[in-house]
mmCIF file of the N, C-alpha and C atoms, coordinates in Angstrom:
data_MODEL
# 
_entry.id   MODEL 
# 
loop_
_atom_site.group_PDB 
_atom_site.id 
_atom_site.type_symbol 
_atom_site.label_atom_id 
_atom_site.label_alt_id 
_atom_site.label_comp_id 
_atom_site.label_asym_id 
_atom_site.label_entity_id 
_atom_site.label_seq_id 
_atom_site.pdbx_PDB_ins_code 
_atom_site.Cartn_x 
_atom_site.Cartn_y 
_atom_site.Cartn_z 
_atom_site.occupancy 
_atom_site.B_iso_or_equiv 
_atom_site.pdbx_formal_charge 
_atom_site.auth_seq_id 
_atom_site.auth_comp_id 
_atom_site.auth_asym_id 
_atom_site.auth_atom_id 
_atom_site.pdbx_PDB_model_num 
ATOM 1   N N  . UNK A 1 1  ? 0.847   -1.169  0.000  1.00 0.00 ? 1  UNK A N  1 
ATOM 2   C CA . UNK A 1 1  ? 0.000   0.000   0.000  1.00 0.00 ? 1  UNK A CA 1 
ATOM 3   C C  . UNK A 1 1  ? 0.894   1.234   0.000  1.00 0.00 ? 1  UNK A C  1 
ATOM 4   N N  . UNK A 1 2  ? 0.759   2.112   -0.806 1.00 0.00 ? 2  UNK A N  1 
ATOM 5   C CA . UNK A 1 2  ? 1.320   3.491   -0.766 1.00 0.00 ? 2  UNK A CA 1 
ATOM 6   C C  . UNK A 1 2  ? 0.915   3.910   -0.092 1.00 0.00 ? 2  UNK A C  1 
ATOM 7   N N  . UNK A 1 3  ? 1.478   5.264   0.223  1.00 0.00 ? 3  UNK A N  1 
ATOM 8   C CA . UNK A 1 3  ? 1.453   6.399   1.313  1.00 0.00 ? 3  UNK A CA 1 
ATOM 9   C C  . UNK A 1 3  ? 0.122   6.957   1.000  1.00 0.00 ? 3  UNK A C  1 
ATOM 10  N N  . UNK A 1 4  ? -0.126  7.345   -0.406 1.00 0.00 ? 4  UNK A N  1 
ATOM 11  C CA . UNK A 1 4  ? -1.134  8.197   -1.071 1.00 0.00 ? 4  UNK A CA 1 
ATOM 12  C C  . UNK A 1 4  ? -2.426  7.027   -0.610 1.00 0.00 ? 4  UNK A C  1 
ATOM 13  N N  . UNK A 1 5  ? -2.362  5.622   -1.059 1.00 0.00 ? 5  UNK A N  1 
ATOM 14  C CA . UNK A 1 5  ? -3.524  4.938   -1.407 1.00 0.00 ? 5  UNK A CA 1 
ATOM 15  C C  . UNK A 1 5  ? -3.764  4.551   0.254  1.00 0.00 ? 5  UNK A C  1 
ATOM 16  N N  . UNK A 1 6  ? -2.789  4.636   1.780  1.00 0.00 ? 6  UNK A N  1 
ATOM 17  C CA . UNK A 1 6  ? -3.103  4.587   2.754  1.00 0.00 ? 6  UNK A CA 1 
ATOM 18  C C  . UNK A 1 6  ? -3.689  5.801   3.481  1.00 0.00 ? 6  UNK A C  1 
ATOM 19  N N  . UNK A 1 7  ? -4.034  6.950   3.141  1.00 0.00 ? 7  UNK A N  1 
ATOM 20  C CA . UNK A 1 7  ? -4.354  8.765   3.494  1.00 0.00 ? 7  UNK A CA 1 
ATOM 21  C C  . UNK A 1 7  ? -5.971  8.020   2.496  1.00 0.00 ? 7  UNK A C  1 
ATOM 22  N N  . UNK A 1 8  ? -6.007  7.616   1.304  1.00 0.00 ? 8  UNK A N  1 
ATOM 23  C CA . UNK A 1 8  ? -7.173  7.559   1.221  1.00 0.00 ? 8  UNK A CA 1 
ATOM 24  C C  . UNK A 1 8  ? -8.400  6.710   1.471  1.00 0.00 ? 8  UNK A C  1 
ATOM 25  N N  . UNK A 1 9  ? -7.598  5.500   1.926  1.00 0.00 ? 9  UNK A N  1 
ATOM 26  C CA . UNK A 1 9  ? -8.264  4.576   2.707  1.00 0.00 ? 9  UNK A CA 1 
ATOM 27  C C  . UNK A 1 9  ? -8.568  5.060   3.817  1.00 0.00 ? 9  UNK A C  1 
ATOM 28  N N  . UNK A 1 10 ? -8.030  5.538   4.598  1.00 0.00 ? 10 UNK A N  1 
ATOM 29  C CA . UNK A 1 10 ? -8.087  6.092   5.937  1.00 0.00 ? 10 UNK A CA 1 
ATOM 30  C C  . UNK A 1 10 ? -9.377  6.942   5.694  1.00 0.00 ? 10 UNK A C  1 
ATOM 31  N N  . UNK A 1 11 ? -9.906  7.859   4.919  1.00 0.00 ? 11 UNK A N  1 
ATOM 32  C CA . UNK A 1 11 ? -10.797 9.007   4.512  1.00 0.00 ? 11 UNK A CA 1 
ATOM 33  C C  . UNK A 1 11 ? -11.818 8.272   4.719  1.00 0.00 ? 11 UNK A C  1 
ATOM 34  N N  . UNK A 1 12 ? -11.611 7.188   3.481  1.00 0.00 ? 12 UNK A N  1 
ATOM 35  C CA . UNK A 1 12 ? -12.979 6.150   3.154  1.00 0.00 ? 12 UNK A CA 1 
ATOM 36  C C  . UNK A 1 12 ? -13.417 5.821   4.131  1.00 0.00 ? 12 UNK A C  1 
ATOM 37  N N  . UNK A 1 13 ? -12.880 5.400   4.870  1.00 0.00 ? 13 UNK A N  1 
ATOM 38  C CA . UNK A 1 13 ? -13.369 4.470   6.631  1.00 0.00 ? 13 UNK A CA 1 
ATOM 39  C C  . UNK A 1 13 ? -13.817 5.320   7.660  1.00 0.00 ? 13 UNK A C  1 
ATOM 40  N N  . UNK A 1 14 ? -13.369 6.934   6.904  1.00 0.00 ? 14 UNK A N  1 
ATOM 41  C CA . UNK A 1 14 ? -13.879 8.316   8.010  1.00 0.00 ? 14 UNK A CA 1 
ATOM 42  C C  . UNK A 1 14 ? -12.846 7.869   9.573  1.00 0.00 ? 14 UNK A C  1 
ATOM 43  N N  . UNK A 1 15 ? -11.707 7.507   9.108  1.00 0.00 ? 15 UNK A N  1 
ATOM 44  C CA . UNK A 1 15 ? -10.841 7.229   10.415 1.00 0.00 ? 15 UNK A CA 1 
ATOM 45  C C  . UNK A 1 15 ? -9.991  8.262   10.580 1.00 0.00 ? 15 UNK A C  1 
ATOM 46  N N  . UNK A 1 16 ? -9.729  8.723   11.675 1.00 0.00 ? 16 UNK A N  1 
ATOM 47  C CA . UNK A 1 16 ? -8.583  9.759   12.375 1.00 0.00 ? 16 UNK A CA 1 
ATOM 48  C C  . UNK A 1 16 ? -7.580  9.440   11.749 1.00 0.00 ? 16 UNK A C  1 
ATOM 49  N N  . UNK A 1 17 ? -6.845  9.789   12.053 1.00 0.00 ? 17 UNK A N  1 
ATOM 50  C CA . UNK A 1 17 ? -5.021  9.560   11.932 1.00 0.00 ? 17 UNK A CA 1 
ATOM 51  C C  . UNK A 1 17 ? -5.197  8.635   13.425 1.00 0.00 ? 17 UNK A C  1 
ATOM 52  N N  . UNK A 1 18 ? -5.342  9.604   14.518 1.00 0.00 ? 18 UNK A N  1 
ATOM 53  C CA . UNK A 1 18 ? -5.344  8.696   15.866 1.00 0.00 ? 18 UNK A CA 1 
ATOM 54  C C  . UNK A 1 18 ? -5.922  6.650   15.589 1.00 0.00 ? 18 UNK A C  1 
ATOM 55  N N  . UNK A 1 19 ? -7.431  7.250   15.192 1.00 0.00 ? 19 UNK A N  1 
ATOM 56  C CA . UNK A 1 19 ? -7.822  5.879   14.869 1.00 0.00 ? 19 UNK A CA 1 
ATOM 57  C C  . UNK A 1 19 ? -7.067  4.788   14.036 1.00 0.00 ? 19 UNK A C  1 
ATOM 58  N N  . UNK A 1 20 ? -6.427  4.884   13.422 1.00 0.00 ? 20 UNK A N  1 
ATOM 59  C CA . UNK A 1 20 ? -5.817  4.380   11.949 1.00 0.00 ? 20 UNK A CA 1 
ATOM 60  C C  . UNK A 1 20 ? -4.642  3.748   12.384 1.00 0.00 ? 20 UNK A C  1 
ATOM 61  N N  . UNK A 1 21 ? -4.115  4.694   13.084 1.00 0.00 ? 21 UNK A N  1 
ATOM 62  C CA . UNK A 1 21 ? -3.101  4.317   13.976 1.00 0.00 ? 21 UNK A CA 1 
ATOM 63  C C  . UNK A 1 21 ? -3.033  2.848   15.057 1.00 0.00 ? 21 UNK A C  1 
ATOM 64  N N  . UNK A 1 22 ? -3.902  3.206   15.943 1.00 0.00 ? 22 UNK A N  1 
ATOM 65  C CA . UNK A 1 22 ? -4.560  2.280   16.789 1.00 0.00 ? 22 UNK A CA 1 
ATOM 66  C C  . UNK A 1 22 ? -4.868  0.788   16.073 1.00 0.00 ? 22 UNK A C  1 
ATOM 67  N N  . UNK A 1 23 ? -5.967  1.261   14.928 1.00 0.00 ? 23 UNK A N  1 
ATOM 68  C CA . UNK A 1 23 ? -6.495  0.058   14.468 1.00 0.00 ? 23 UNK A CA 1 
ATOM 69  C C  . UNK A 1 23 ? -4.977  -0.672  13.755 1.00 0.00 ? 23 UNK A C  1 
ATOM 70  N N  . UNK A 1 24 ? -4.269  -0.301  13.464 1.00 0.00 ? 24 UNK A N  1 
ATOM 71  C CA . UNK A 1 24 ? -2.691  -0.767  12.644 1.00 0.00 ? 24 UNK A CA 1 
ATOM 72  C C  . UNK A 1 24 ? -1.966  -0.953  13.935 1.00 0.00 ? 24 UNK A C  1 
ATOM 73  N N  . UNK A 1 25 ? -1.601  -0.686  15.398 1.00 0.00 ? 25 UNK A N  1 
ATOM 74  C CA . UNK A 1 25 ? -1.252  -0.978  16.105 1.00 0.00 ? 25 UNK A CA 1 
ATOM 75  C C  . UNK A 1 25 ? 0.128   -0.451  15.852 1.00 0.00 ? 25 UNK A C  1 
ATOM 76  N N  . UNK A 1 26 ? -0.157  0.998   15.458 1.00 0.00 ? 26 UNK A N  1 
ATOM 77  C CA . UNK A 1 26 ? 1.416   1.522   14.817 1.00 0.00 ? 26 UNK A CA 1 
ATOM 78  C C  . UNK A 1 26 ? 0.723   3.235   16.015 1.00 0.00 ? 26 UNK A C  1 
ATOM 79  N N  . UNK A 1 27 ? 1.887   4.391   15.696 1.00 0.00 ? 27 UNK A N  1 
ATOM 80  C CA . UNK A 1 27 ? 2.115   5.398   16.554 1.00 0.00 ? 27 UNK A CA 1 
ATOM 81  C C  . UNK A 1 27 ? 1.192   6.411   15.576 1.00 0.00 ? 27 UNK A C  1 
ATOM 82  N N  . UNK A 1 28 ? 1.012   7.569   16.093 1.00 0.00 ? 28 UNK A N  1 
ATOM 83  C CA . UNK A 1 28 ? -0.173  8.293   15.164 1.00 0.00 ? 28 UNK A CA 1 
ATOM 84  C C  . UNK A 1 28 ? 1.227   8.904   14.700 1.00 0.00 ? 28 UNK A C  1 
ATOM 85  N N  . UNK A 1 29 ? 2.454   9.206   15.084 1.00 0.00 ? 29 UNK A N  1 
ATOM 86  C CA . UNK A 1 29 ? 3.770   10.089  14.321 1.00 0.00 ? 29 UNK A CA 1 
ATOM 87  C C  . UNK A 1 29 ? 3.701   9.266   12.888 1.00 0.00 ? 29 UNK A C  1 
ATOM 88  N N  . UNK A 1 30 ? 4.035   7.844   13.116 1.00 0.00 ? 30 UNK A N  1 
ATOM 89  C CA . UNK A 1 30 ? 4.172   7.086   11.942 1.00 0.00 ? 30 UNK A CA 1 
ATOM 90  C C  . UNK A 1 30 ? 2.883   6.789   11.331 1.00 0.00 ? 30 UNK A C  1 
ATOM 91  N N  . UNK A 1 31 ? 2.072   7.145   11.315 1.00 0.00 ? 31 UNK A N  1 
ATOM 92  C CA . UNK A 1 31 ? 0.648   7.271   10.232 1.00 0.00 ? 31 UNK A CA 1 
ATOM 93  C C  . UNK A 1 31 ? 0.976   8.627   9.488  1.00 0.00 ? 31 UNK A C  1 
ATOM 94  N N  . UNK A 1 32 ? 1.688   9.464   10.636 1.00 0.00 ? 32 UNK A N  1 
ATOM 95  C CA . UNK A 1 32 ? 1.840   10.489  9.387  1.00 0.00 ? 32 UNK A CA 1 
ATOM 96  C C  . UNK A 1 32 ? 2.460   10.826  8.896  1.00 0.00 ? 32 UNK A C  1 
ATOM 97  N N  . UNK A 1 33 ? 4.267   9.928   9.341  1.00 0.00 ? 33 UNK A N  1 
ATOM 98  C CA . UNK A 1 33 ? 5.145   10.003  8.449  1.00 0.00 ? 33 UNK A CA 1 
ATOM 99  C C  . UNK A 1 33 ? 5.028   9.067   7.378  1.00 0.00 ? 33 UNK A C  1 
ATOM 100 N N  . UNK A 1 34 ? 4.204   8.056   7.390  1.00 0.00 ? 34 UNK A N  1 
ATOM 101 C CA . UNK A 1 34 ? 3.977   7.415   6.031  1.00 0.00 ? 34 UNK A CA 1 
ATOM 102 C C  . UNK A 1 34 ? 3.204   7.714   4.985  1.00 0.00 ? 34 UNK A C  1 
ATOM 103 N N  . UNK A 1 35 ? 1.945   8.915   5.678  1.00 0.00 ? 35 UNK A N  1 
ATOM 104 C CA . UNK A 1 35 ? 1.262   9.162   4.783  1.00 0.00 ? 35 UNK A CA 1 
ATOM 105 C C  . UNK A 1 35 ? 2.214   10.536  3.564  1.00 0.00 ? 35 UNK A C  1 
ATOM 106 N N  . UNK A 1 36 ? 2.772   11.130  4.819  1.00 0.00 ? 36 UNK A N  1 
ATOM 107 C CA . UNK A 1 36 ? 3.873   12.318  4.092  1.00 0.00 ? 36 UNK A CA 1 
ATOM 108 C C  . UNK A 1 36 ? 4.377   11.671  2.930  1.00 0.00 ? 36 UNK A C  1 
ATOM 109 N N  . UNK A 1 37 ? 4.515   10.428  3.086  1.00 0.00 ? 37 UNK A N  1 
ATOM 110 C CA . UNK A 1 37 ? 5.672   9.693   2.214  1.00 0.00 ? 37 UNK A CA 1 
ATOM 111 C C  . UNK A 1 37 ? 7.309   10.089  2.647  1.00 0.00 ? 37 UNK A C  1 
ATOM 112 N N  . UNK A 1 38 ? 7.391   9.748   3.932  1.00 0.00 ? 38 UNK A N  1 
ATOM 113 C CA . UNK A 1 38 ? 8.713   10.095  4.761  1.00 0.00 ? 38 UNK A CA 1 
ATOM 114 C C  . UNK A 1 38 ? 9.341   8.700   5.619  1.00 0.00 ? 38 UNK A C  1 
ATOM 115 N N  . UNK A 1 39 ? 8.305   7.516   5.344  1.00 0.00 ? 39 UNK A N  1 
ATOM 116 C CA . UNK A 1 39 ? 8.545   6.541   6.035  1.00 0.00 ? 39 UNK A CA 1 
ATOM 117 C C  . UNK A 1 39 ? 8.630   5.658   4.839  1.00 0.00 ? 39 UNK A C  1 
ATOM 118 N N  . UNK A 1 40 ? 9.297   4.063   5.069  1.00 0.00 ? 40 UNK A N  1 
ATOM 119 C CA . UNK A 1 40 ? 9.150   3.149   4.076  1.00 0.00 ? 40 UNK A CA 1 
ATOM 120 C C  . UNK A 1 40 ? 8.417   1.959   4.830  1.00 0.00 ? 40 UNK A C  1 
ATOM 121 N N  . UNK A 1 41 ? 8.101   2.134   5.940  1.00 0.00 ? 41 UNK A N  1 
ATOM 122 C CA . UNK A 1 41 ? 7.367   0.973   7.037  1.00 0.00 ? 41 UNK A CA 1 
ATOM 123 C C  . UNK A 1 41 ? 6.384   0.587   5.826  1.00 0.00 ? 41 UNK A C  1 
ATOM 124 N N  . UNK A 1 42 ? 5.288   1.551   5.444  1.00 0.00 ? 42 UNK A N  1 
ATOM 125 C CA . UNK A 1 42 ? 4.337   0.481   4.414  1.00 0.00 ? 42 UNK A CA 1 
ATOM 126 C C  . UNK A 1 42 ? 4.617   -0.345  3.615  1.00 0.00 ? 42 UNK A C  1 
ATOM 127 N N  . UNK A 1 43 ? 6.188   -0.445  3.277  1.00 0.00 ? 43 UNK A N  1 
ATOM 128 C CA . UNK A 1 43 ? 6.527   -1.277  2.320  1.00 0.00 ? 43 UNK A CA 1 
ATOM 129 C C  . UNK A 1 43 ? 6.832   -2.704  2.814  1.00 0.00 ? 43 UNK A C  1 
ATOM 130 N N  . UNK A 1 44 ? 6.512   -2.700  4.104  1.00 0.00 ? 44 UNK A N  1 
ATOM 131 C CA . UNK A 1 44 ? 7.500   -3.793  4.853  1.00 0.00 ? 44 UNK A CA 1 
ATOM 132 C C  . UNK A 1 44 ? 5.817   -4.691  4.888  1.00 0.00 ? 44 UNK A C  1 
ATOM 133 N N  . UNK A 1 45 ? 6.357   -6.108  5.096  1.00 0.00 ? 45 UNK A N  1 
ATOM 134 C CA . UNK A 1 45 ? 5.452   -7.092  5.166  1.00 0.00 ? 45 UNK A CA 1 
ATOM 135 C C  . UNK A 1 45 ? 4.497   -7.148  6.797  1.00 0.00 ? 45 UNK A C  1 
ATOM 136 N N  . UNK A 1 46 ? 5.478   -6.585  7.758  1.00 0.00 ? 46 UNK A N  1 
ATOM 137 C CA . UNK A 1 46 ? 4.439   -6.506  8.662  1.00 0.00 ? 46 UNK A CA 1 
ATOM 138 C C  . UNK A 1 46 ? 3.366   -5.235  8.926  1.00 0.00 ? 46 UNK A C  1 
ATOM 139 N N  . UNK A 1 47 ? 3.454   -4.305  8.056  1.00 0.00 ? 47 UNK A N  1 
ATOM 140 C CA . UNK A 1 47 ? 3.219   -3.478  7.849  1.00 0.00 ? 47 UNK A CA 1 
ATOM 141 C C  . UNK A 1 47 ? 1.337   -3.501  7.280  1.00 0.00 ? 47 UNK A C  1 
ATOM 142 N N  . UNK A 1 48 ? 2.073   -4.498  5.676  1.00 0.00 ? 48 UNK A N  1 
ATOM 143 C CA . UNK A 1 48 ? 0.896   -5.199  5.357  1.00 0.00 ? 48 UNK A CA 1 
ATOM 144 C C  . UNK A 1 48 ? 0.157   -6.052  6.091  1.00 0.00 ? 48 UNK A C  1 
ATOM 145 N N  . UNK A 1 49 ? 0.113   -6.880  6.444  1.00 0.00 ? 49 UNK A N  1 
ATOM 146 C CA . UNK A 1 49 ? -0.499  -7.663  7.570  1.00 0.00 ? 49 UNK A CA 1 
ATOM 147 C C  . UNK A 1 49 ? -1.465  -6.777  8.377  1.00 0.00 ? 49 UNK A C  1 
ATOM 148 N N  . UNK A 1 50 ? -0.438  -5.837  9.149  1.00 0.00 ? 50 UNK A N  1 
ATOM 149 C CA . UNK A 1 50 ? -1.859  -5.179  10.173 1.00 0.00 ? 50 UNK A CA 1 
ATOM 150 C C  . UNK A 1 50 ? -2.521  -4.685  9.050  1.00 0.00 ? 50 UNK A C  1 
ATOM 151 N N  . UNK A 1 51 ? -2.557  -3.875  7.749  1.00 0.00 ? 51 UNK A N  1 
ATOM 152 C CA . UNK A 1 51 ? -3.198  -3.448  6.692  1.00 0.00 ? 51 UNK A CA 1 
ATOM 153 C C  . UNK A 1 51 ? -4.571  -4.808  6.578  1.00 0.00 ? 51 UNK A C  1 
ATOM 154 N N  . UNK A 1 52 ? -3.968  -5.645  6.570  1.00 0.00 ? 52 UNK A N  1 
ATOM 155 C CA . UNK A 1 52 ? -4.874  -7.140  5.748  1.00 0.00 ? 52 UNK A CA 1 
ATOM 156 C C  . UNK A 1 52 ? -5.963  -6.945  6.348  1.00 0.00 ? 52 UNK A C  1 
ATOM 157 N N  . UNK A 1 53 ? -5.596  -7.330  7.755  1.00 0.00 ? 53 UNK A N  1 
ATOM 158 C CA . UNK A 1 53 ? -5.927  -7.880  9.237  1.00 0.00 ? 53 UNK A CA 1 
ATOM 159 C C  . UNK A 1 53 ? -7.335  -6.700  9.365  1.00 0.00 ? 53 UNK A C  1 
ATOM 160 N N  . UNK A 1 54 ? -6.829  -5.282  8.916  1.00 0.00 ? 54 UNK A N  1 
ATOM 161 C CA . UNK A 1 54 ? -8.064  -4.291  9.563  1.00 0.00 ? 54 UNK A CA 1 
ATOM 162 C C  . UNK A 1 54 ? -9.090  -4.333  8.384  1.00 0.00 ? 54 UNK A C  1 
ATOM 163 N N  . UNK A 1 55 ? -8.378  -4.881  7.278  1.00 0.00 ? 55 UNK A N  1 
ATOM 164 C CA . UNK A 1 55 ? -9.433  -4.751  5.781  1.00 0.00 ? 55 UNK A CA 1 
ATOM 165 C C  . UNK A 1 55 ? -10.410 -6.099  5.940  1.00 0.00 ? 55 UNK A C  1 
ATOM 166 N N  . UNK A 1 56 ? -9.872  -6.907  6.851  1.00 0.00 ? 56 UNK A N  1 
ATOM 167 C CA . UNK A 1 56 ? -10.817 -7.955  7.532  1.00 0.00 ? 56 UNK A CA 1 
ATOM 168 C C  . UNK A 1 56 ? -12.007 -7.713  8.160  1.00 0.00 ? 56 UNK A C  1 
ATOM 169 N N  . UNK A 1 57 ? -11.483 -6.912  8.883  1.00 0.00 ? 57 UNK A N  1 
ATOM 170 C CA . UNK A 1 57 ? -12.296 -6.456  10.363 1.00 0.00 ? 57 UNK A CA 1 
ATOM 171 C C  . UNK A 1 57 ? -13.487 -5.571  9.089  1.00 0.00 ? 57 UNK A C  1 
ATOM 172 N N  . UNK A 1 58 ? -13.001 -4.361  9.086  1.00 0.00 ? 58 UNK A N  1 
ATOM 173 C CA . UNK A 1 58 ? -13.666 -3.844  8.362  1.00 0.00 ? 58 UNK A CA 1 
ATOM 174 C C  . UNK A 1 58 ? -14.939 -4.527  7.748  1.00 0.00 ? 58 UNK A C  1 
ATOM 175 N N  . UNK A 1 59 ? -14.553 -5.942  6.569  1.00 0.00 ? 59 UNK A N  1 
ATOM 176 C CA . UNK A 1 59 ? -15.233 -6.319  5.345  1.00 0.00 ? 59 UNK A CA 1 
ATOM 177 C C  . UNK A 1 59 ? -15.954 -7.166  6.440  1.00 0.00 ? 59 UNK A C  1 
ATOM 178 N N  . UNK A 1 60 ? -15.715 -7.691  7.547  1.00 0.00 ? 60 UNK A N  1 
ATOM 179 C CA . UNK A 1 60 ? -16.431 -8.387  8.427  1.00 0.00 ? 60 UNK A CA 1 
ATOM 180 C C  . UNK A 1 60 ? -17.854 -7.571  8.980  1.00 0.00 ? 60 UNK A C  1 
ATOM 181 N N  . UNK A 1 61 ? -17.513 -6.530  9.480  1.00 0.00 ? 61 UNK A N  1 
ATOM 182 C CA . UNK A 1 61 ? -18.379 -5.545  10.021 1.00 0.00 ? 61 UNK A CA 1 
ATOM 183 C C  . UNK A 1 61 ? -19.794 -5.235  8.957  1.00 0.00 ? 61 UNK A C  1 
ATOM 184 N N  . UNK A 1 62 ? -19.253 -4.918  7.189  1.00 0.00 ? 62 UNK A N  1 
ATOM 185 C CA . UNK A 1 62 ? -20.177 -4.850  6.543  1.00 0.00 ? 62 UNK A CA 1 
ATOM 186 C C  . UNK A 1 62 ? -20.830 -6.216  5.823  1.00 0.00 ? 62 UNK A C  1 
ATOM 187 N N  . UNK A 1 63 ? -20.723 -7.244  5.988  1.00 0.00 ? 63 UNK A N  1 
ATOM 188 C CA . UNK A 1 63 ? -21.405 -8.753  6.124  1.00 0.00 ? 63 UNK A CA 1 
ATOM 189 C C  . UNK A 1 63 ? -21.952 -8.927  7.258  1.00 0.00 ? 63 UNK A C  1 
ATOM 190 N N  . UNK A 1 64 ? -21.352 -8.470  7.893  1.00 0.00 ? 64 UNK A N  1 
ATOM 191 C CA . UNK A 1 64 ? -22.428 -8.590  9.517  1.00 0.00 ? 64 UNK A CA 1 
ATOM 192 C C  . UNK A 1 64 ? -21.657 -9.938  10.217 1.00 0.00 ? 64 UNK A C  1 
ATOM 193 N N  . UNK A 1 65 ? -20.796 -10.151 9.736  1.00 0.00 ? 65 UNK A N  1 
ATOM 194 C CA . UNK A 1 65 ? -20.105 -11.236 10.299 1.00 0.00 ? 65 UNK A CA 1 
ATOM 195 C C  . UNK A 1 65 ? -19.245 -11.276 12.120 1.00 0.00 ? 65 UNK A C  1 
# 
């Protein structure tokens, strides 16, 4: 996930920076040094994972699952 395509996911979901943070289990500094495009953490595999993990939660919530 890019920096750009993680700032607009975040919008879509109507999530904070704070929230986004939390739900990724990352610092609200580094939500916004990645969204700056100042970090390379999104590129990293654990990075993705908490990404997967909340697009779960999420797609769970709207199935009603």
């Amino acid at each position: 996930m890019t920096p750009n395509q993680l700032k607009l996911r975040r919008l879509e979901l109507g999530l904070t920076e704070d929230e986004m943070a939390f739900a990724l289990n990352i610092t609200v500094d580094e939500v916004r040094r990645i969204e700056a495009g100042q970090s390379d953490f999104c590129y990293c595999a654990q990075f993705q994972d908490a990404v997967d993990a909340l697009e779960e939660r999420v797609f769970g919530l709207l199935v009603g699952a």
